[in-house]
C-alpha positions in Angstrom: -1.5 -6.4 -19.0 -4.0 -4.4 -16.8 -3.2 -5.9 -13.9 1.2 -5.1 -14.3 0.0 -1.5 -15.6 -2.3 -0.4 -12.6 0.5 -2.4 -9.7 2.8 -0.4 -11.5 0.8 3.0 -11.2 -0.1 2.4 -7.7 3.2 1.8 -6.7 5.1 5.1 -8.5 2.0 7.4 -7.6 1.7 6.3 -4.1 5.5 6.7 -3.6 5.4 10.3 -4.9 2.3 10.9 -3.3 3.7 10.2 0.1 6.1 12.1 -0.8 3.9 15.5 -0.5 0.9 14.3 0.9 -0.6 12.5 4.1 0.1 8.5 4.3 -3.4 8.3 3.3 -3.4 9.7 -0.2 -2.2 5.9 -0.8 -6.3 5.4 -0.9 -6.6 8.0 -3.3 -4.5 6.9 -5.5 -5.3 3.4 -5.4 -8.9 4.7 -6.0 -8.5 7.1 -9.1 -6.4 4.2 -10.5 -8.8 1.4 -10.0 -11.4 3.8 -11.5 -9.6 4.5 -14.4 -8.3 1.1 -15.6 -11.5 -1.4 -15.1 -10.7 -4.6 -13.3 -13.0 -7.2 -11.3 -13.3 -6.3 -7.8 -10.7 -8.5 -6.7 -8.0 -8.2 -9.3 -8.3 -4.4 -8.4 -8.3 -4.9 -4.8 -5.0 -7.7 -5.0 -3.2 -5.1 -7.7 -3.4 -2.3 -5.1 -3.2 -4.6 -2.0 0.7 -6.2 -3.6 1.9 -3.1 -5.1 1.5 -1.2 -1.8 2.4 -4.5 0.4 5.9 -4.0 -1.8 6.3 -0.6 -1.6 5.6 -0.2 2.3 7.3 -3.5 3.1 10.7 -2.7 0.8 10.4 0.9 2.0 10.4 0.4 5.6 13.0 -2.8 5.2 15.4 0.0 3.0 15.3 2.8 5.9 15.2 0.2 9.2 18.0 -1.2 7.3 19.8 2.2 7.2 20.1 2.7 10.6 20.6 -1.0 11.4 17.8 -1.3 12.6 18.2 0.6 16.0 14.6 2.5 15.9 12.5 -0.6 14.6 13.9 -2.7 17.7 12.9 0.2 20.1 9.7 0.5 17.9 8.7 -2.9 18.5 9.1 -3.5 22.3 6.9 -0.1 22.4 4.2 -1.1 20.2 4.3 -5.2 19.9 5.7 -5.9 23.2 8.2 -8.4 21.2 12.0 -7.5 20.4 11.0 -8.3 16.3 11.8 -5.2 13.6 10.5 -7.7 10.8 7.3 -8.3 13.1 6.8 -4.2 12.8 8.1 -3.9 9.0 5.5 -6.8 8.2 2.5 -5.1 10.5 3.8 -1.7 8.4 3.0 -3.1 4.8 -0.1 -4.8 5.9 -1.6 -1.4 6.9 -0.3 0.3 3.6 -1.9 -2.5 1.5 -4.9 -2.9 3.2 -6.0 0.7 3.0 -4.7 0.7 -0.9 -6.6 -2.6 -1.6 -10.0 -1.4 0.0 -9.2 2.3 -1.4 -8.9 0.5 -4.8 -12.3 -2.0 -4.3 -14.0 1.4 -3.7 -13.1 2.9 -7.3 -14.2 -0.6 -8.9 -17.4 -0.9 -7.3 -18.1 3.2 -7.8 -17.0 2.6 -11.5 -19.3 -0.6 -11.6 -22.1 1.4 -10.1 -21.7 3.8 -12.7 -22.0 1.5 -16.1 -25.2 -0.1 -15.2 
């Protein structure tokens, strides 16, 4: 039950946070939640690490899909050197779950640290 309550808090905060705030508040979030709902080390970093891998991935999917894809393709032979969108929408939520997941590891070993 932890574990569906905190992917589901990481994934609402972090979308409204990026609303407002810089693409790193992701880490913030996914910190103050793992420090609030206690976890092991790697539940807390896999909760944050999927709910920001499905965010990022279905967000970036939703707005390449939008424009069918025009910018990603342009995107890709710029930054990957291959004509893959997917390749750049996969790269995309690997980077938004990996700082969530280690910004989330952080909280549990500072609320860890704290107990004892």
């Amino acid at each position: 039950m932890k574990f569906i309550t905190s992917l589901i808090l990481n994934a609402l905060l972090s979308f409204a946070a990026c609303l407002y705030l810089p693409w790193w508040s992701i880490a913030v979030i996914a910190f103050m939640v793992a420090l609030l709902i206690p976890q092991k080390p790697l539940k807390a970093f896999l909760c944050a690490f999927i709910a920001l891998f499905l965010l990022w991935g279905g967000l970036s999917f939703w707005i390449s899909n939008n424009n069918d894809h025009i910018l990603a393709h342009k995107i890709s032979l710029l930054i990957l050197k291959l004509d893959n969108p997917f390749l750049l929408m996969l790269a995309t939520a690997l980077i938004g779950a990996l700082v969530a997941g280690f910004g989330a590891l952080t909280g549990c070993y500072l609320r860890k640290s704290k107990q004892g």
